[in-house]
C-alpha positions in Angstrom: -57.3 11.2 -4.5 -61.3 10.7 -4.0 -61.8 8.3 -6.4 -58.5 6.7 -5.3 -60.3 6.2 -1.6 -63.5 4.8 -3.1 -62.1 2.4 -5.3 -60.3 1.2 -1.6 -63.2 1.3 0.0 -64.6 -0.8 -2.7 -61.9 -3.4 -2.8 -62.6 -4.0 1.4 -66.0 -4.8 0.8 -64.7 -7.4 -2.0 -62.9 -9.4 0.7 -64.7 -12.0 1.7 -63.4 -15.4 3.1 -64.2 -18.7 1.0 -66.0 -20.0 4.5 -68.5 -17.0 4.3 -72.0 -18.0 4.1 -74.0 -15.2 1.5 -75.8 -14.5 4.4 -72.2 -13.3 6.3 -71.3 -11.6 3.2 -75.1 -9.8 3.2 -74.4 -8.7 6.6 -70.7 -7.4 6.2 -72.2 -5.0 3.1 -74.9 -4.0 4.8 -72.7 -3.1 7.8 -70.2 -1.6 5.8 -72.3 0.3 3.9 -74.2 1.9 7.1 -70.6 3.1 8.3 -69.6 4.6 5.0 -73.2 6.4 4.7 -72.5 8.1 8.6 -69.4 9.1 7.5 -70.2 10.8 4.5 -73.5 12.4 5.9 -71.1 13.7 9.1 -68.8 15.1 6.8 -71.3 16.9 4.9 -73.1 17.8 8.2 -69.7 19.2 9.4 -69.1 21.0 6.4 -72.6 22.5 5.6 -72.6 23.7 9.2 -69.0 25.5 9.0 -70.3 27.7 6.4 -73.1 28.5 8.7 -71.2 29.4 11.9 -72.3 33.0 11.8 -76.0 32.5 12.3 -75.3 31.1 15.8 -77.5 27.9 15.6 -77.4 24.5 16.7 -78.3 21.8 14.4 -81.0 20.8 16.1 -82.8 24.6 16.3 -82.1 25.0 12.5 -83.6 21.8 12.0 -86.9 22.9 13.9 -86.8 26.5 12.0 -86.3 24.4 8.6 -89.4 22.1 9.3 -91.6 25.1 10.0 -90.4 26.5 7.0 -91.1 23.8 4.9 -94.5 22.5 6.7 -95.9 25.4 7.8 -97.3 26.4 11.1 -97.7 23.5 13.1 -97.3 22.3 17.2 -94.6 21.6 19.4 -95.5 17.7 19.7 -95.7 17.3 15.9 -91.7 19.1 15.9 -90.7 16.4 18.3 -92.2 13.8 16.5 -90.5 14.7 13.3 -87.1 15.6 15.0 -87.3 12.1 17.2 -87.2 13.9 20.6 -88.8 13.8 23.3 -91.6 17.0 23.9 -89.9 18.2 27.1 -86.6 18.5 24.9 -88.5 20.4 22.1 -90.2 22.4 24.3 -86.4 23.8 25.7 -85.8 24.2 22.3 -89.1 26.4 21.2 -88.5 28.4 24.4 -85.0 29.2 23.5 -86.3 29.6 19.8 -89.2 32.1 21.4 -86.7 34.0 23.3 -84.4 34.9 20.3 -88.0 36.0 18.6 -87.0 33.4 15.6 -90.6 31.7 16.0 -94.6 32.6 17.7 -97.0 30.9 19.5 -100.9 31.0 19.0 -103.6 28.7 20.8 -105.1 26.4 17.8 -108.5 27.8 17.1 -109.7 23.9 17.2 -108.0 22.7 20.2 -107.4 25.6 22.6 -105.2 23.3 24.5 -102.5 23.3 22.1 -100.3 25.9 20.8 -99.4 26.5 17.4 -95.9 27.6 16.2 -94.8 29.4 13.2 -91.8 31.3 12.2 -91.6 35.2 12.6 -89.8 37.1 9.8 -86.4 37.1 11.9 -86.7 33.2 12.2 -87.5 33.6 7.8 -84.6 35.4 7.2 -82.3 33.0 9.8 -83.2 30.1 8.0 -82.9 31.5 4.7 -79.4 32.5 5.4 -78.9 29.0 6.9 -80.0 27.6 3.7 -78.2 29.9 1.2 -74.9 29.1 3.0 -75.6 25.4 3.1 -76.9 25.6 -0.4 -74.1 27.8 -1.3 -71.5 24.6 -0.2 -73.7 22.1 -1.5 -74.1 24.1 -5.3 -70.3 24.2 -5.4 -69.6 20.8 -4.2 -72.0 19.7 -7.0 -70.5 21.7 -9.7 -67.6 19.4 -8.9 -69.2 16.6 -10.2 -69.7 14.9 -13.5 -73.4 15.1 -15.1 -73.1 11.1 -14.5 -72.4 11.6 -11.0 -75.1 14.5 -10.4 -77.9 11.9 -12.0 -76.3 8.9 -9.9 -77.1 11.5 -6.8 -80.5 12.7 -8.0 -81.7 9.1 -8.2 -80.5 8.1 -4.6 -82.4 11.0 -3.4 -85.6 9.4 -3.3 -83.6 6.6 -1.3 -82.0 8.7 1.3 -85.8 10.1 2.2 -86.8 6.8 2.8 -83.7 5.9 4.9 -84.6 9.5 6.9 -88.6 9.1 7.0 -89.6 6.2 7.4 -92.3 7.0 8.7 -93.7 7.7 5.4 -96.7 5.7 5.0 -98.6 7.6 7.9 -101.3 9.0 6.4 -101.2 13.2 6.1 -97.7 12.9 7.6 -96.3 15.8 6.7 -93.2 14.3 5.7 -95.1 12.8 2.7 -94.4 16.4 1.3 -91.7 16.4 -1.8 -89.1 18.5 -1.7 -91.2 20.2 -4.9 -94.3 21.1 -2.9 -92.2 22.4 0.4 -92.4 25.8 1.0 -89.2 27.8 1.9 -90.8 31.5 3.2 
């Protein structure tokens, strides 16, 4: 049935009219290929999230724990800048965050002005759990797969991180980190 669906998919995209120009045709695949990737990534975001529903948090909080997880200790206004929110949103967030004792606060020895957050051992063991369950889906889905398929996915990875940071080439950005170097406490 899934590779039935593809191969439709595939076939639409074929379609093109004689009077297209390969500029029209450009743009048709391009747009067709943004709605088939938001699909799939809200499918999967559905999904990994179902088998998460007992830790009682929102995409955007595990998000936030994830990022201190994987970054290290780091302030509110470099969270929103990552998450693309605005600070007065992330700062609702860390103070919800705070009250459930999942992450701490400390004035940054350099700039006393700011406030450095970083994950308690509750918020540790909340987004470990959020990340065994969504690696727990992922690891079966992938098992699914062929070793041609699994490869095919390891090689888009690098493409999906540019499609989700590109904001990349800011020096020191701490989304420069690999997946290899991030630390999950």
């Amino acid at each position: 049935m899934r590779r039935r669906w593809a191969t439709t998919m595939t076939e639409r995209e074929e379609r093109v009219s004689i009077t297209e120009t390969p500029c029209d045709r450009e743009e048709k695949s391009i747009s067709i290929t943004a709605a088939r990737l938001r699909m799939i990534v809200g499918v999967l975001e559905r999904r990994i999230r179902k088998r998460g529903d007992d830790l009682a948090l929102s995409c955007t909080q595990t998000a936030v724990l994830g990022r201190l997880s994987m970054f290290g200790p780091m302030a509110a206004v470099d969270l929103a800048t990552m998450e693309m929110t605005r600070p007065q949103t992330m700062r609702n967030l860390i103070d919800s965050l705070r009250d459930e004792g999942l992450i701490e606060g400390s004035r940054d020895p350099i700039d006393g002005r700011r406030v450095i957050l970083t994950l308690t051992s509750e918020g540790r063991d909340r987004i470990r759990g959020a990340y065994s369950g969504s690696a727990s889906y992922l690891g079966e889905a992938l098992t699914r797969l062929t070793d041609g398929e699994r490869d095919q996915l390891r090689g888009a990875l690098g493409v999906l991180e540019r499609l989700a940071f590109p904001e990349r080439d800011i020096e020191c950005s701490p989304v420069q980190v690999s997946v290899r170097q991030c630390r999950f406490e």
